[in-house]
N, C-alpha and C positions, 0 to 999 in steps of 0.2 A: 504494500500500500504506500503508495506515494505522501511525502507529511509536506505539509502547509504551514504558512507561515502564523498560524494563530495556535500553533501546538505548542504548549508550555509557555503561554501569555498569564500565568494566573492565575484564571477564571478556575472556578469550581469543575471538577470533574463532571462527567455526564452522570454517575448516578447518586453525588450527593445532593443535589439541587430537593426544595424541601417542598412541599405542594405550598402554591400559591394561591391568595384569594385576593378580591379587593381590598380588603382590611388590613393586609399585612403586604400588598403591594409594594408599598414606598418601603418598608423594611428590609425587605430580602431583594430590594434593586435601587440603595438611595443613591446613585449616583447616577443619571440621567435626569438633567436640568430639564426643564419644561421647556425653555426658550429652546435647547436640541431637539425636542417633541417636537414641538411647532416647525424649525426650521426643516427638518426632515420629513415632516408631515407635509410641507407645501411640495417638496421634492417628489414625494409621491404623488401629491392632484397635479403636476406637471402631465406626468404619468398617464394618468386617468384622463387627464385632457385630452392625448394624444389618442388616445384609444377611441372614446370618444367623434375625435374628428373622422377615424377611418370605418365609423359604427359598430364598434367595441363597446359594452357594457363596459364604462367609465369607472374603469376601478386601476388603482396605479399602485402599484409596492417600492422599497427601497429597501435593499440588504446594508445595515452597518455595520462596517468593521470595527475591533475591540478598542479601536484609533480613534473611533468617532466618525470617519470618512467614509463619505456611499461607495460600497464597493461593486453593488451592480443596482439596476434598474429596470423594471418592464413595466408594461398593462397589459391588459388583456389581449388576449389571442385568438382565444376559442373561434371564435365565427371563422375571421383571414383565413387562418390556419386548419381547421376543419380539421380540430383536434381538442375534446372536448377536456381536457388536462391541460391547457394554455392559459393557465389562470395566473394574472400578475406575479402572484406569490410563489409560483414553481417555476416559471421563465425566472425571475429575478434569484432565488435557493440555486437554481441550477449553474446562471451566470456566476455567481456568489459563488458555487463550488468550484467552477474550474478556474477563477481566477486562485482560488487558494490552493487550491489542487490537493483538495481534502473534500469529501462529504458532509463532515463534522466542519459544522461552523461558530463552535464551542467561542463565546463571547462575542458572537452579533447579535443582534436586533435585526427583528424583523417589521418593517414598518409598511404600512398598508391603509388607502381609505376604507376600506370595507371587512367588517370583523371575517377572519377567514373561515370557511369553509372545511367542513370535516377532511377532506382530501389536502388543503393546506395546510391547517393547523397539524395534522397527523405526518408532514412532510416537513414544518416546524420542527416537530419535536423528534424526527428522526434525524434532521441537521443538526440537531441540538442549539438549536439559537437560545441566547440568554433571555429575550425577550421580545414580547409580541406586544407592539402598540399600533391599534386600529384608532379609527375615527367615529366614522356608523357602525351600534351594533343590525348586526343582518336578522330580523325576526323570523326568517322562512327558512335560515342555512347557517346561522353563526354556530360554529363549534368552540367558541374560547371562553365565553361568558354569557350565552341568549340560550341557544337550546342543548349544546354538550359544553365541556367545560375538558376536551380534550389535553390542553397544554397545563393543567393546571393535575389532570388524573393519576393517582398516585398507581396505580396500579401499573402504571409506563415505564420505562426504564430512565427516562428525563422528565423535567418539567421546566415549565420557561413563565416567567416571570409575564404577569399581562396587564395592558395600561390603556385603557377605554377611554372613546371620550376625546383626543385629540382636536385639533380643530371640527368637530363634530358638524356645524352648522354648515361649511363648506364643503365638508364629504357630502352629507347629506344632499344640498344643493347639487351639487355638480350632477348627481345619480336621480332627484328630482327632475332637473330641467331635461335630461336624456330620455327618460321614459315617459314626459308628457311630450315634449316633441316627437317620439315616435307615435305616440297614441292619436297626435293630429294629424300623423303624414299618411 
């Protein structure tokens, strides 16, 4: 197996991390500033935008490195691509791997407008990211915090730290005005 450069940064190994709730959020992850939320949050509706403009469900992620620095970037896929796994959050895990040239992306963050999805979150928590911070939670699909609580389930071999909520109002929006303009066209 080929190692990457974020192997022995630190970071807690993959299976002491402790199950995480909202309550105990900021405890077991106080070191991510809010103003880095927001600032890598816009990074991601960059994202979403783009997707958006080629008629992508406007959902954008960003992988951060243990540095603080976006190490990769997507939006959605799915439709272009005619590939129903092209979800922001696995194009951007995927790029995020092979620029590390490891799987294990042991001390990123996973940033994302839209709470991820069983198939994300569960693709989280097998890169082992430190932590997952959405924007909108998704009530028909969020697996982090809305209807599973995958990244958070003890019974996994990881758990990742998760932070709702982000610029909420503008994830929201951007995913508002895409599905009423479609509902007019």
């Amino acid at each position: 197996m080929k190692k990457g450069p974020f192997r022995g940064s630190g970071c807690a190994s993959a299976g002491s991390a402790a199950p995480v709730n909202d309550s105990t959020r900021r405890a077991a992850n106080p070191r991510t500033p809010e103003p880095l939320n927001e600032t890598w949050m816009r990074a991601a509706l960059r994202e979403a935008e783009k997707g958006a403009a080629v008629g992508e469900i406007p959902v954008g992620a960003v992988v951060i490195s243990p540095e603080g620095k976006i190490l990769a970037r997507a939006h959605n896929r799915s439709v272009t691509a005619n590939d129903p796994t092209a979800h922001a959050e696995i194009l951007a895990l995927r790029a995020a791997a092979r620029k590390a040239g490891n799987y294990r992306l042991t001390g990123c963050r996973l940033v994302v407008t839209l709470e991820p999805c069983p198939m994300c979150a569960g693709a989280a928590v097998v890169a082992r990211v430190e932590e997952i911070i959405y924007g909108t939670p998704d009530p028909k699909g969020g697996a982090v915090s809305t209807l599973y609580r995958i990244a958070s389930d003890p019974r996994l071999n990881h758990r990742a730290a998760v932070t709702p909520g982000v610029l909420a109002e503008e994830c929201v929006a951007l995913l508002t005005s895409f599905f009423r303009s479609r509902r007019k066209g």
